[in-house]
N, C-alpha and C positions, 0 to 999 in steps of 0.2 A: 836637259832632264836629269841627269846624271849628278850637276852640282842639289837640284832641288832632290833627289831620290836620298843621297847623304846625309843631306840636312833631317829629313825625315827619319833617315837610323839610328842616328847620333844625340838628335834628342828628344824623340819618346822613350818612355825608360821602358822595360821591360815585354820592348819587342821582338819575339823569337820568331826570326825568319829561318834559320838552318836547323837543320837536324831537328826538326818536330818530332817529340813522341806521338803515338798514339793518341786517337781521340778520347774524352772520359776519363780523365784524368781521377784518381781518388778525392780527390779534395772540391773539386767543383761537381762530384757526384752529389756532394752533399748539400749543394747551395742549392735552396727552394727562391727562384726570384720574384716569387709573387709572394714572398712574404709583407708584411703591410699591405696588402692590396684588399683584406677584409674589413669590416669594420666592427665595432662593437654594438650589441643590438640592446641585450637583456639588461637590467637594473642593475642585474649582480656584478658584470662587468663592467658596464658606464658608468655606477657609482649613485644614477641617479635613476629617474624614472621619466623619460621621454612622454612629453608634451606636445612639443613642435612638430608638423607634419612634414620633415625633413632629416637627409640622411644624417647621422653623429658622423663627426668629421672619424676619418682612418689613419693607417699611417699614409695614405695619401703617397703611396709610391706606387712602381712602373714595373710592369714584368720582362719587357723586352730586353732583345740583346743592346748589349756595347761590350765597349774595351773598357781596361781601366780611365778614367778622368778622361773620357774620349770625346769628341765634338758631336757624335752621329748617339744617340738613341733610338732604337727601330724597334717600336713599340706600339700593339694594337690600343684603337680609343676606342672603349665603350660609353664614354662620354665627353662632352663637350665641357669643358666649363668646371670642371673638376679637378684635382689638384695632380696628379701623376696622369690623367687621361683614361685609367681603366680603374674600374669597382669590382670586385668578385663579385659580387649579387647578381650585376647586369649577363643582358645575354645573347645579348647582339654586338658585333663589332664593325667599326662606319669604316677604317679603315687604318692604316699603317703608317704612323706619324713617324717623321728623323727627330725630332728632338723631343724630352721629356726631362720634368723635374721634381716636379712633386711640390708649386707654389701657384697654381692656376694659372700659373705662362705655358709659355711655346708650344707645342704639338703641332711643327710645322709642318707642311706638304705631306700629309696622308695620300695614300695611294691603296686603292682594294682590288684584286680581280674580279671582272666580273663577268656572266653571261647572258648572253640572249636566250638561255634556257632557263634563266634564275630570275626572267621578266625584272630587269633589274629598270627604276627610272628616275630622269635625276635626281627628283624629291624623296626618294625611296630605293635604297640603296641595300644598306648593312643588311648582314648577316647572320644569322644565329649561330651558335658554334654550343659548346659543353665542354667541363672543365676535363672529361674522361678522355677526350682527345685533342688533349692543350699539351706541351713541351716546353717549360719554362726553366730553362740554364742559364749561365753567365755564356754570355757571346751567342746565344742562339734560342730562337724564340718559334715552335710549331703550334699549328692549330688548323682544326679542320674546317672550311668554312661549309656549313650546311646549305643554306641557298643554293649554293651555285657546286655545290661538287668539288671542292676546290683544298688540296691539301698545301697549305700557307707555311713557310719555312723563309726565316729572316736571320742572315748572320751580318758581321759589320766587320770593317777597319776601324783604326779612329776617324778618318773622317767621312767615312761612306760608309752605305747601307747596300745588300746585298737580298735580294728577294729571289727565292725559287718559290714557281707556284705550280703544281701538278695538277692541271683539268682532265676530266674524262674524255679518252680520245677523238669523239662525236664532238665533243663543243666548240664552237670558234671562241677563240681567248682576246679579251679585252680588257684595257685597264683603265680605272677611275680615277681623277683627280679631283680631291676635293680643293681646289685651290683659294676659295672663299673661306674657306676653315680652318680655325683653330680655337687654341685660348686667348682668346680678341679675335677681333677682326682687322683681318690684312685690309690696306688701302690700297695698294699697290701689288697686283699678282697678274699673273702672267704664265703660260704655256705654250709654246712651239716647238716642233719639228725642224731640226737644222739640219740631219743630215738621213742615209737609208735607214739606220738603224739608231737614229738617238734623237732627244728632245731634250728641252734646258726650262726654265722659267725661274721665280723667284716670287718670295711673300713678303713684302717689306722688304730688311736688309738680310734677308736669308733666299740665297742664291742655291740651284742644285742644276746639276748635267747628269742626264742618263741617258746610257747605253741598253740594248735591249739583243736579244740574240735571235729574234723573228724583224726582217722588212716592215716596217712602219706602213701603212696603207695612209694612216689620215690622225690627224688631232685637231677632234671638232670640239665644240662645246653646244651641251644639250641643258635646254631651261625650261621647266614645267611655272610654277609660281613663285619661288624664291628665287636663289643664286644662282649662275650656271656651274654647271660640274665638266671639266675636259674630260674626253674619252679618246684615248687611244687604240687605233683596230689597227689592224696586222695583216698583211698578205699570206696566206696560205695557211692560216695559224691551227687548223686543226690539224691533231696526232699527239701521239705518246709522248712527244717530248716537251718539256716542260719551260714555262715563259720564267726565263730570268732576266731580270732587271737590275742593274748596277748604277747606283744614284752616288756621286757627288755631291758634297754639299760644302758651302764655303758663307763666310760672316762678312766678306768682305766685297768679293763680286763673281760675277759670272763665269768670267777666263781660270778664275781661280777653283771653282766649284768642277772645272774640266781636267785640269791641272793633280789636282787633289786626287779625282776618280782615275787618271793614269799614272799617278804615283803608288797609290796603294793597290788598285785593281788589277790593273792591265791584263796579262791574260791569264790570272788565276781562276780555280773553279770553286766552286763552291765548297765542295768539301772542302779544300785546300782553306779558306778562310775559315772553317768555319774550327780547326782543328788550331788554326794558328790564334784565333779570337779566345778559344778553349786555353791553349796555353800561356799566354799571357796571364790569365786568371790564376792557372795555378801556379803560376813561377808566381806571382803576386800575395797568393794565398797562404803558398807553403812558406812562405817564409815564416808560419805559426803554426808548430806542430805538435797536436795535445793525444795523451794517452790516459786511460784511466775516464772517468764518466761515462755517460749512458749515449747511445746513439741519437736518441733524442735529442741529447746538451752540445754533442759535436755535432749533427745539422744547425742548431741554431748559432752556435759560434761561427759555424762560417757562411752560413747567409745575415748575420750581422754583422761582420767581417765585411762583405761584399758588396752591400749595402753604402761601407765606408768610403767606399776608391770610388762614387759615379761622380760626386763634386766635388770641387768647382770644375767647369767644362774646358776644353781645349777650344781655343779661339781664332789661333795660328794656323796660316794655309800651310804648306808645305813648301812652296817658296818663301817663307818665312815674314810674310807680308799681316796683316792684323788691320783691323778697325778701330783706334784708338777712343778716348774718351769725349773728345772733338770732333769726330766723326772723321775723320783724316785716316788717309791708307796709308800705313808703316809697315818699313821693311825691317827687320832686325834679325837676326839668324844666332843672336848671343844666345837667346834662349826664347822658352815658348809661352805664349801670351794665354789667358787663362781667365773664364769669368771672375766677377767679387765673389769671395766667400760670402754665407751667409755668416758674418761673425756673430751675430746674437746665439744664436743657435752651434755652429760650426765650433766656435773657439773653447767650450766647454771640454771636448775631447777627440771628435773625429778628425781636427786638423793637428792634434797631435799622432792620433796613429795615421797620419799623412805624413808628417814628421819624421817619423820616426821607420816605417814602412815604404816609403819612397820618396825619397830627400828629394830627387833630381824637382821632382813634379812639387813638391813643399815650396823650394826655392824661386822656382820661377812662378809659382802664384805669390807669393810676394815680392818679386821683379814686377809682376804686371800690376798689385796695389800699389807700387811706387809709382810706376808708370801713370796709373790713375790720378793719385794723388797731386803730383805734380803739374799736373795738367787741369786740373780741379778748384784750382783757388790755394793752394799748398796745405790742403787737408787730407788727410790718411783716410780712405774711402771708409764711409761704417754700413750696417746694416741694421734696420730695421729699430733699434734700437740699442743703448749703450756704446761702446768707445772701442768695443773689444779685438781689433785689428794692432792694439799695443800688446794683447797676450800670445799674441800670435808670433808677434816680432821676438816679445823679449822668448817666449817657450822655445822658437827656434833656434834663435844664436845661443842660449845658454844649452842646449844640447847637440851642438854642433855644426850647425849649417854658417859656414859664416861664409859662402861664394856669393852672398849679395851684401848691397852697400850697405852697412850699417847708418853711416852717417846719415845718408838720405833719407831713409825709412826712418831715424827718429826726430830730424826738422821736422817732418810731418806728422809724426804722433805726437811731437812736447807743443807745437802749435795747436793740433788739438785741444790736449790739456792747458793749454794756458791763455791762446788767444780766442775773444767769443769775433762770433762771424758765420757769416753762410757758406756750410759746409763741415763746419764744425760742431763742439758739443751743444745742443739743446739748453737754453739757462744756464750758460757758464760762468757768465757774469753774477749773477746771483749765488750761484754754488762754491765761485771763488771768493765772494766778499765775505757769508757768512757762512760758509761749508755745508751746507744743504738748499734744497731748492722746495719752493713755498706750494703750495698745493690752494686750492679756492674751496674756501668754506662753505660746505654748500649741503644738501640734505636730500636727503633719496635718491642718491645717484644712480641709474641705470647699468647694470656691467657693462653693456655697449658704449657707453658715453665716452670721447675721449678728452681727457684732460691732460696731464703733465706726468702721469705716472711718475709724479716725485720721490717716493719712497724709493721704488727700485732705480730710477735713475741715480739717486745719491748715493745707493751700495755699490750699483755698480760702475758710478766712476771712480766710486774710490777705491776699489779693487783693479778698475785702470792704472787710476795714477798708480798705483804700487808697482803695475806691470810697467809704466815709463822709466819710473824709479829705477827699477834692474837697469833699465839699458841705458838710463844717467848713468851708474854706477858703473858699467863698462866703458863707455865713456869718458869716464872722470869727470864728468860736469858733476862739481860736488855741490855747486848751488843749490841746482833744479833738482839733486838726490834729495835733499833735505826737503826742499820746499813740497814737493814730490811726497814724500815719506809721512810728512808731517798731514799732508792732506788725506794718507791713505787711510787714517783715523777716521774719515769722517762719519764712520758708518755710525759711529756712536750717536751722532746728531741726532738721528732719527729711533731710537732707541728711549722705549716708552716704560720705564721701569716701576708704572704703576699696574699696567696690564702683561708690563712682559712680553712687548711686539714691537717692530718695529712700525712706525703709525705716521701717517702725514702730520704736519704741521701746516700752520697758516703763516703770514707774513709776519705776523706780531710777535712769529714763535711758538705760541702757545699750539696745541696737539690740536686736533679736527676733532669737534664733539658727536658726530654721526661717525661712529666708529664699529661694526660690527666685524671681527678674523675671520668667521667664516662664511663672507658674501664677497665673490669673486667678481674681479675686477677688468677692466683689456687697459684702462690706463687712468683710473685712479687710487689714488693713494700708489696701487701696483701696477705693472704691465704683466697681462696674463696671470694673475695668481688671486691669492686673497691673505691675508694676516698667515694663518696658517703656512704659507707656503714660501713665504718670505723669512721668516727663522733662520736667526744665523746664518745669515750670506757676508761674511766673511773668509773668503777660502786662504788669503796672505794672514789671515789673525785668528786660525780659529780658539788658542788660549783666548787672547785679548774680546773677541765676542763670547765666551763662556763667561770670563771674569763679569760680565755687564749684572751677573747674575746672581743672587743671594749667595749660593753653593752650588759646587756638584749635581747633586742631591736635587737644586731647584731644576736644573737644565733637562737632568733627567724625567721627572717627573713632568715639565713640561714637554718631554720627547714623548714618556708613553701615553699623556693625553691627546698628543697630533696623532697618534699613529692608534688609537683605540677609540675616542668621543665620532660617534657617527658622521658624516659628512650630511650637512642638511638640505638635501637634495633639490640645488641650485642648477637647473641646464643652461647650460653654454658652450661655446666652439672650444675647444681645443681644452675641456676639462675633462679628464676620463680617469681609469685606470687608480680609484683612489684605495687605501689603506686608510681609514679611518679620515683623516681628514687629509692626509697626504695625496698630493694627486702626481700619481710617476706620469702621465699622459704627456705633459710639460716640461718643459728645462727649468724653468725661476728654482726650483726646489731638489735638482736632482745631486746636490751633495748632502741634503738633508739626513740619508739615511744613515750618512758615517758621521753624526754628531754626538753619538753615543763613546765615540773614543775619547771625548774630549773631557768628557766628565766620569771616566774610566769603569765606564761598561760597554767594552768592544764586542763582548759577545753579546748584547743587546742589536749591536747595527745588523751584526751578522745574520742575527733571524731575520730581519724585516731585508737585509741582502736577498737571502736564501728565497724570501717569499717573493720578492720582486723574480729572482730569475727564474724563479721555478714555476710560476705562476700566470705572470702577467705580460709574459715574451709566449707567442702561441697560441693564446689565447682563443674561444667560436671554435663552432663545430669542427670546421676546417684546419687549425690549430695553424693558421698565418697570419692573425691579427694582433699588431703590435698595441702596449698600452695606449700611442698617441700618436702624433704625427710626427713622422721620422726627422722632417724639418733637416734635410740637405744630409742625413747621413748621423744627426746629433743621437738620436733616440736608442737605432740600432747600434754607434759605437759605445753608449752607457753599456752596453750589457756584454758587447767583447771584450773592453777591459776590465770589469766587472769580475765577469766569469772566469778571466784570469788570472786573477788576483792581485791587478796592478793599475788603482783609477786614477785620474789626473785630477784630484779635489782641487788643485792650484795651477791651472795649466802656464802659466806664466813663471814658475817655479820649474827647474827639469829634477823632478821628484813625482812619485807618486805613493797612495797611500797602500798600503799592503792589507789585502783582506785576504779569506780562506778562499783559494782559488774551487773550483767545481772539478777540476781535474789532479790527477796523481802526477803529474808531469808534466813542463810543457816548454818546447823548446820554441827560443825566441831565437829568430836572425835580425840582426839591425846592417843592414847593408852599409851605411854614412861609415858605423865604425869597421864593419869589417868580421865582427863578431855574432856571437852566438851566445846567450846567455841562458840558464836553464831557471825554472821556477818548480821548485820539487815541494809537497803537502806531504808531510807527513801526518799518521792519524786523522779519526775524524771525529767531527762535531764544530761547535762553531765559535770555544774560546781558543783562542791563538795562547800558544803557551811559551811561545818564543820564536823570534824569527831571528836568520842567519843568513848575514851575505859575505859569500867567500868563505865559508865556514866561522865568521865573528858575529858576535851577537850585536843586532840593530839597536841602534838606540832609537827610541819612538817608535814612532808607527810608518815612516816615510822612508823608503828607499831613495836613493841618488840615481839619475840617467847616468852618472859617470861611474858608478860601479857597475851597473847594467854593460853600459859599452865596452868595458873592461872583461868581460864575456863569464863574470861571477858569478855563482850559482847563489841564486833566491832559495834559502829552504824555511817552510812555516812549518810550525809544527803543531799541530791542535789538538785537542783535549772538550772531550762533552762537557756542555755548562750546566751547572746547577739549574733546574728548570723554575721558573718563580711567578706566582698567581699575576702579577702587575705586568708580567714581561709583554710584550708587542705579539699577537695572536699570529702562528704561520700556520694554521691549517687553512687548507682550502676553500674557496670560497661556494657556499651551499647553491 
């Protein structure tokens, strides 16, 4: 136990087992974790006007506790079948799921107290509770259950969950398993009693051991007309002292799920976790510490901040053991195995302040997509759609991770880009013969319909290839730089310079004649967007995508028609949170608002900056409701680096573009280097009148990660704009 307890210290990063501060730390005082968890109701916030007799998708996140990128989630479900598991609106909770993400998976092995006073039966269970006696932090999760009397308190390790439940001293205490439940249904699940005080089971390939601090009496299972539910009773269970429960859980098998819960449990108590789950957070947190803005702007910075550490998941037991892609048990102890990123969404920014915030944990998720890859057919694992596991690679070796293999992670990305096949790019054959890929000419397509979402495939593999490109180019493979380089053009292809959009084409070449920008799409012509939202997705070119353009003059003016002509009140899943036609709800479009630099009116992006952050983060009565769906952490990290004044428009680039941060100061630590770099605003209002790094004036608009790591002070200096009838509207929405 002692080689596996090692293993476990040595590489999870930022596990403080000695000398714990105090609980409550400043900075995790400020993380609301039920942020995303509301949704958006009214016109004025949807953008549009609700038809369908169905919830508008939220941000679709989790309030429960975890650690950072931890395996365990311990989080109540108010609903089944929904994207994080719990809704603010709802008001019953069925019970206590380990895992959670916010993509209508997992919420495995729920677990609820419950009583023989709370007429509890198996078809009828859950609880009503109220948000006035909810407790929603980073590593710790209260709430009061109504039915049954029952005060619910959940903290975690990384790979265990921790329940204290306090019943009223009369009640005999018993607990529920919903072990038929989740997001899917388990084929395979199972509960028993192995020993006086513990029970084990499993839902699929998700295994869990718990220990209990009351004699087990019995573990039945009770069935009214559906599934049955386990119920475990307890010997002598009435009195003041409160039923804790210590669950294990493991991806790979049983021995392991036991393993795990006496590596990180053993005989801690609760407070003891739940102090030490707190502190991770803030050693995690602080590493970004801002002064100057409004209390308001620093809760949301760092529950969007917090937001960024829950993905991708830890995977790895603690004897170093995993469940590979093959389904095969592996041992490796180099380093720790990690779900896929969601890269469609992920690679935009939050796996850079992954990057760049906690390298150890960066690195070995791209150990474990090699791993994948390899194992996969020799393709670099993708998501959901596009290629973007190459911006990942090249973003992090060009800002310093280089303790993984480079050479292997780019066989598997240049085989992407260049060999078609299964498991690779989508129409690559096509995209390579004629540098875009054909779309089906066809008339009144449905936004649900799917087809080939050509448009945004072709931008964004060509913003791929650029991202191979880099890491030919560290390589010295000067071939595949060029060939590489030359393809990263191809965004032009699809560039429609009679209507000034980028627009499907047919086979023939010729442009698709049922062409409307603003009738949104899930995968034609675009994936998730419409015309509008597609603009300028060049983030390697953005001179060369302005050039495509008359002038300056024309970009602009098509910037303040996206961001002013009504959005024509279209409902769909995951369109929300619009500015005229712009919709921040979504990623396709979220370097949109810095296009105004490009045809040099930066203090144009800055307002519609300003309206995004000040506006549409907070959002309901409640002020927890994110523009859109947080999508693995993508949504929330726009607005941390954002509100910093330091975005990743090119994340494949180690630059980012410099805007008027929200705060007077803000000290950055980058751990990889060692350093500490400051970001100092001076004045305010929203033209930049010159920025300085190291005290020498920027040239452009894009700072370097290597002056950053260098621990150089970022100073902006701004200056009020001229206010102008055409400008992008930032008052508030009536």
């Amino acid at each position: 136990m002692k080689r596996n307890f090692l293993f476990f210290i040595l590489h999870s990063s930022f596990f403080i087992l000695f000398s714990l501060p105090a609980f409550a730390g400043s900075i995790t005082d400020r993380v609301d974790t039920r942020l995303g968890t509301t949704t958006l109701w009214t016109p004025e916030d949807l953008g549009f006007t609700q038809v369908r007799d169905k919830r508008p998708w939220g941000g679709e996140t989790f309030p429960g506790a975890t650690t950072p990128n931890g395996m365990v989630q311990l989080s109540p479900v108010t609903k089944y079948g929904s994207g994080g598991g719990y809704q603010y609106e709802d008001r019953n909770i069925y019970g206590f799921a380990h895992t959670a993400m916010g993509h209508w998976n997992l919420l495995n092995v729920p677990m609820l107290p419950v009583t023989k006073a709370g007429f509890y039966r198996a078809d009828s269970y859950a609880s009503h509770y109220s948000h006035e006696r909810e407790t929603a932090r980073p590593g710790y999760y209260q709430v009061y259950l109504e039915r049954y009397k029952v005060n619910a308190e959940l903290t975690v390790t990384p790979r265990c969950g921790y329940h204290r439940y306090t019943f009223r001293p009369e009640d005999e205490k018993l607990l529920l398993i919903d072990i038929t439940r989740a997001n899917g249904r388990p084929r395979r699940r199972e509960v028993s009693q192995v020993g006086q005080r513990s029970f084990q089971g499993r839902q699929d390939g998700v295994f869990f051991y718990a220990v209990t601090n009351y004699d087990i009496d019995e573990v039945r299972q009770e069935r009214e007309f559906s599934d049955p539910v386990s119920v475990v009773t307890f010997k002598d269970s009435r009195g003041a002292t409160p039923l804790e429960v210590k669950v294990g859980l493991s991806f790979t098998s049983q021995e392991n799920a036991r393993l795990n819960l006496e590596a990180e449990l053993a005989d801690k108590g609760f407070e003891q976790v739940r102090r030490e789950a707190d502190s991770q957070w803030e050693t995690l947190l602080g590493h970004v510490r801002v002064s100057g803005g409004t209390d308001a702007q620093k809760n949301m910075l760092y529950s969007t901040l917090y937001r960024a550490f829950l993905w991708p998941s830890l995977r790895s037991d603690v004897n170093g053991e995993y469940r590979d892609e093959r389904g095969q048990t592996i041992k490796d102890t180099s380093f720790l195995y990690y779900t896929n990123p969601a890269f469609w969404d992920e690679a935009r920014n939050q796996l850079t302040l992954l990057t760049i915030l906690n390298p150890q944990v960066a690195t070995d998720v791209i150990k474990s997509s090699i791993d994948r890859g390899e194992k996969q057919g020799g393709y670099m694992p993708t998501y959901f759609h596009g290629d973007h596991a190459s911006t990942f690679i090249s973003g992090a070796w060009l800002r310093g991770l280089h303790t993984f293999d480079l050479q292997r992670a780019y066989k598997l990305i240049l085989k992407n880009a260049t060999v078609p096949g299964r498991g690779g790019r989508p129409y690559l054959e096509e995209y390579m013969k004629q540098g875009w890929i054909a779309e089906k000419d066809t008339f009144n397509v449905p936004t649900w319909d799917e087809y080939k979402a050509a448009v945004t495939k072709t931008l964004e593999y060509a913003y791929d290839d650029y991202a191979v490109a880099l890491v030919a180019r560290e390589l010295k493979d000067k071939k595949n730089e060029k060939l590489l380089m030359e393809r990263a053009k191809n965004y032009r292809n699809v560039y429609d310079p009679e209507t000034g959009f980028m627009r499907g084409r047919i086979a023939d070449g010729s442009f698709i004649k049922d062409f409307d920008p603003y009738y949104p799409y899930y995968a034609y012509h675009y994936r998730e967007a419409n015309g509008w939202n597609s603009l300028f997705y060049a983030p390697h070119d953005p001179e060369g995508i302005v050039g495509l353009y008359p002038s300056k003059q024309a970009v602009e003016q098509k910037l303040d028609s996206l961001f002013t002509e009504p959005y024509r009140d279209y409902e769909a899943d995951n369109f929300s949170g619009f500015i005229g036609n712009y919709c921040q709800g979504n990623q396709p479009g979220h370097t949109i608002p810095f296009t105004y630099y490009f045809a040099d009116r930066q203090e144009k992006s800055q307002q519609v900056i300003n309206k995004i952050l000040n506006e549409y983060y907070g959002r309901g009565p409640e002020h927890l409701a994110l523009p859109g769906m947080d999508d693995g952490g993508e949504m929330s990290s726009w607005y941390a680096l954002t509100a910093l004044g330091i975005y990743t428009y090119s994340p494949a680039d180690p630059q980012y573009i410099v805007s008027v941060p929200l705060f007077e100061r803000v000290e950055f630590d980058l751990p990889h280097a060692g350093k500490t770099f400051t970001i100092v605003r001076r004045g305010e209002g929203t033209k930049i009148r010159r920025i300085l790094i190291g005290g020498k004036p920027l040239k452009g608009w894009f700072v370097n990660h290597s002056d950053l790591a260098a621990g150089k002070e970022l100073t902006i200096e701004v200056e009020p704009a001229p206010v102008e009838q055409n400008a992008p509207s930032t008052t508030a929405p009536q």
